[in-house]
LUMBAGU-546718 format. One record per residue: residue in three letters; residue number from 1; x, y, z of N, C-alpha, C, O, CB in turn. Coordinates in steps of 0.2 Angstrom, whole numbers. Glycine has a CB too. Layout:
// LUMBAGU-546718
Ala NUM X Y Z X Y Z X Y Z X Y Z X Y Z
...
// end
This chain:
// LUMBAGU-546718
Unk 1 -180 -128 -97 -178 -121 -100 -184 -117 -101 -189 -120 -105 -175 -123 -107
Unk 2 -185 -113 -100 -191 -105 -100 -189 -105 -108 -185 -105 -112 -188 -94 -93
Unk 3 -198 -106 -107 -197 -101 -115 -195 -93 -118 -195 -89 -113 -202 -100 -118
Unk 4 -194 -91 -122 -190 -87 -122 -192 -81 -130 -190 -81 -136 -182 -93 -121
Unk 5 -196 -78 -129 -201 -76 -132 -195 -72 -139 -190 -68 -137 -207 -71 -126
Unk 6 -198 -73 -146 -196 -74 -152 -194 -66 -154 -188 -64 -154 -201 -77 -157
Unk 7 -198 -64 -155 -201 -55 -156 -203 -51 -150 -207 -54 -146 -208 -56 -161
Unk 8 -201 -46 -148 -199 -40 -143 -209 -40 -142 -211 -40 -136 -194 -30 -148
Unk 9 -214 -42 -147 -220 -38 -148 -223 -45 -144 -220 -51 -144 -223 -35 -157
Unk 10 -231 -44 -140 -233 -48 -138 -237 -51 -145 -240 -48 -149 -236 -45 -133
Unk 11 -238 -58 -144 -244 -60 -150 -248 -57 -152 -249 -57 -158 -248 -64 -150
Unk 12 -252 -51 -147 -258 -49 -149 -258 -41 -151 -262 -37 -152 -261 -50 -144
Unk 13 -250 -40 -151 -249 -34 -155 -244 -35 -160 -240 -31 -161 -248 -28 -150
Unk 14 -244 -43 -164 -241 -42 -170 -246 -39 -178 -244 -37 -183 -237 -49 -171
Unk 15 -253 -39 -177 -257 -36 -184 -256 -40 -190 -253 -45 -190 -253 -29 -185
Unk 16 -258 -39 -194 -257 -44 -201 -253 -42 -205 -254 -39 -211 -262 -45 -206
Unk 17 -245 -44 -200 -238 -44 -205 -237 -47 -208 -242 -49 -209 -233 -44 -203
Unk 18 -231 -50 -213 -227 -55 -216 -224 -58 -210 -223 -64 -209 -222 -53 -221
Unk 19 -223 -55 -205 -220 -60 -196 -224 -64 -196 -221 -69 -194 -219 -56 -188
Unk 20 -231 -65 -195 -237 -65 -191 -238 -71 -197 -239 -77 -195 -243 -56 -190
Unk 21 -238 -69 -202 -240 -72 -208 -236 -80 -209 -238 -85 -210 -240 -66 -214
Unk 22 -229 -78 -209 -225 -84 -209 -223 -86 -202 -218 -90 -202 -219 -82 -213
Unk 23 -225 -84 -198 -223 -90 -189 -229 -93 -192 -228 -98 -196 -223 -85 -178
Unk 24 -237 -92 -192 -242 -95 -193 -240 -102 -199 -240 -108 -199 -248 -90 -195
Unk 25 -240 -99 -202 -237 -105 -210 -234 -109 -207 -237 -114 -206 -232 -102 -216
Unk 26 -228 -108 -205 -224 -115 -200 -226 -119 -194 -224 -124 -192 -218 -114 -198
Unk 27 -230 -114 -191 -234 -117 -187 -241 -123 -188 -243 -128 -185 -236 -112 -185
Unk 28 -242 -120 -194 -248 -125 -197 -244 -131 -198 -245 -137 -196 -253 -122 -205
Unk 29 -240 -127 -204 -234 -132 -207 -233 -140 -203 -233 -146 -204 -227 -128 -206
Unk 30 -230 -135 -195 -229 -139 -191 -234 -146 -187 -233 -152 -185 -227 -134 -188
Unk 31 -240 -142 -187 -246 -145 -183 -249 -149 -189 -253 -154 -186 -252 -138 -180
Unk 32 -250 -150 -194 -252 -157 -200 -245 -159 -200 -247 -165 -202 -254 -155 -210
Unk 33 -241 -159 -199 -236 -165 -201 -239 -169 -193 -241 -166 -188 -225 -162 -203
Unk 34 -237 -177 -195 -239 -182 -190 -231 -183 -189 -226 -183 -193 -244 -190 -193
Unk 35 -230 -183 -182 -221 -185 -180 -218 -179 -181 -220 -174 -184 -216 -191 -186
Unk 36 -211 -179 -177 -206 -175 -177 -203 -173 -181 -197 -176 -181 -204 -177 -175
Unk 37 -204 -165 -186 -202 -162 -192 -194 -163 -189 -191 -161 -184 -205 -154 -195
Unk 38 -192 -167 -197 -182 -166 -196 -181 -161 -203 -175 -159 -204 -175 -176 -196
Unk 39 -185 -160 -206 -182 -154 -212 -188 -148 -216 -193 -149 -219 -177 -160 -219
Unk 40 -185 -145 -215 -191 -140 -218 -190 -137 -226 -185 -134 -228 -191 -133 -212
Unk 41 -195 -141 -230 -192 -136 -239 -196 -131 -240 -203 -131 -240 -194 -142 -248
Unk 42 -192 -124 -242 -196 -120 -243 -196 -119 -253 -191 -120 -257 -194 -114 -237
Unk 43 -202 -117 -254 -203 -115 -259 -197 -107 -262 -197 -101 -261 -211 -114 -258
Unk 44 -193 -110 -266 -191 -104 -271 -194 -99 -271 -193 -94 -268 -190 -105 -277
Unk 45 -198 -99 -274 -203 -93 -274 -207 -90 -268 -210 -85 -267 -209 -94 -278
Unk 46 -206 -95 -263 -210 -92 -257 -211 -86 -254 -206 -84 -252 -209 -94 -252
Unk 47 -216 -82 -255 -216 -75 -254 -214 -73 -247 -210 -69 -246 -223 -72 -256
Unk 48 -216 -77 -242 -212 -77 -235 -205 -80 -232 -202 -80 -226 -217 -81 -231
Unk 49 -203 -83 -239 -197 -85 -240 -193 -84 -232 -194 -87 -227 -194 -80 -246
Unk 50 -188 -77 -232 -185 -78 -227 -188 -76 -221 -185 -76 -215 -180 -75 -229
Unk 51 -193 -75 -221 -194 -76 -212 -196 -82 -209 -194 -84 -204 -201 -72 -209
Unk 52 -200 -86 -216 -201 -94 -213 -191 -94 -209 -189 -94 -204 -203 -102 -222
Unk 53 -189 -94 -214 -180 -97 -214 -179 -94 -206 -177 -99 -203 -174 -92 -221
Unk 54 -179 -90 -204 -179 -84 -197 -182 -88 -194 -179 -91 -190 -184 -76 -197
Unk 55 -190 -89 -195 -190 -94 -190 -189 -102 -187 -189 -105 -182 -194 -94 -190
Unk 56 -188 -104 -194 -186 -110 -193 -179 -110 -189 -179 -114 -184 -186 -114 -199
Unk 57 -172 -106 -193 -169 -106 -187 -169 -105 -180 -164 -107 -176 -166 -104 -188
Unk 58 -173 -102 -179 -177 -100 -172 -180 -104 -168 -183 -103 -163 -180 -96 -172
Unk 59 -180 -111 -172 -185 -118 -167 -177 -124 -170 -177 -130 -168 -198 -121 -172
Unk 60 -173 -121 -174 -166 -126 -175 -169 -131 -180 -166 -137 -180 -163 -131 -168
Unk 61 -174 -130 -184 -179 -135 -189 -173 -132 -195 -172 -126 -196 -190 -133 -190
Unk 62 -169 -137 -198 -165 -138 -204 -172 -135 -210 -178 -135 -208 -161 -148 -206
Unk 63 -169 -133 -215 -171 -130 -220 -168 -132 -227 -162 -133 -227 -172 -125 -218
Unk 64 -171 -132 -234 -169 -133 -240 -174 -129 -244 -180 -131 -244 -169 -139 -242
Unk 65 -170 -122 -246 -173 -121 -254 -173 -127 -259 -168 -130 -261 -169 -115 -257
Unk 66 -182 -128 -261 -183 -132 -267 -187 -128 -270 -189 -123 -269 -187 -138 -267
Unk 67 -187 -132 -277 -192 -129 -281 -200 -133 -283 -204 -132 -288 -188 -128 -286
Unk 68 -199 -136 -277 -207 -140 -275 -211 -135 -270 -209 -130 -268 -206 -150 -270
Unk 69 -215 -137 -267 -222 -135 -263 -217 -133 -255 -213 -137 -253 -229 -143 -262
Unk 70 -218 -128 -252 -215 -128 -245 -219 -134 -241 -225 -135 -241 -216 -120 -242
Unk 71 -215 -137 -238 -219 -143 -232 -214 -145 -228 -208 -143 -229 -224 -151 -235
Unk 72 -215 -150 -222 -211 -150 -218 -211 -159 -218 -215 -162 -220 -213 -145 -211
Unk 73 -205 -161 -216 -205 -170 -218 -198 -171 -211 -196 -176 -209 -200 -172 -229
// end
């Protein structure tokens, strides 16, 4: 399956958005966890809240508002 590019914008003309800001977050997110993320918690308060959520449905990673630390398990 071709990948299949998220956002209309190339990486290198997204700038320092909250898009830019929260794909990175889950990506980090993603790259420290050891093994295969099956659920993603996001922080209540998370200021990037719903775009993490945006993205994570956009890689099919399950998600849970808590009211602990956003991380991925």
């Amino acid at each position: 399956m071709a990948d299949v590019p998220i956002l209309d914008k190339g990486i290198d003309d997204w700038g320092e958005d909250e898009q830019e800001k929260a794909y990175d977050k889950l990506q980090s997110l993603k790259q420290d966890f050891e093994g295969v993320p099956t659920k993603l918690y996001i922080n209540e308060d998370e200021e990037l809240q719903s775009y993490i959520m945006w993205f994570a449905r956009m890689e099919s990673l399950p998600y849970e508002i808590t009211d602990g630390e956003t991380r991925i398990c």
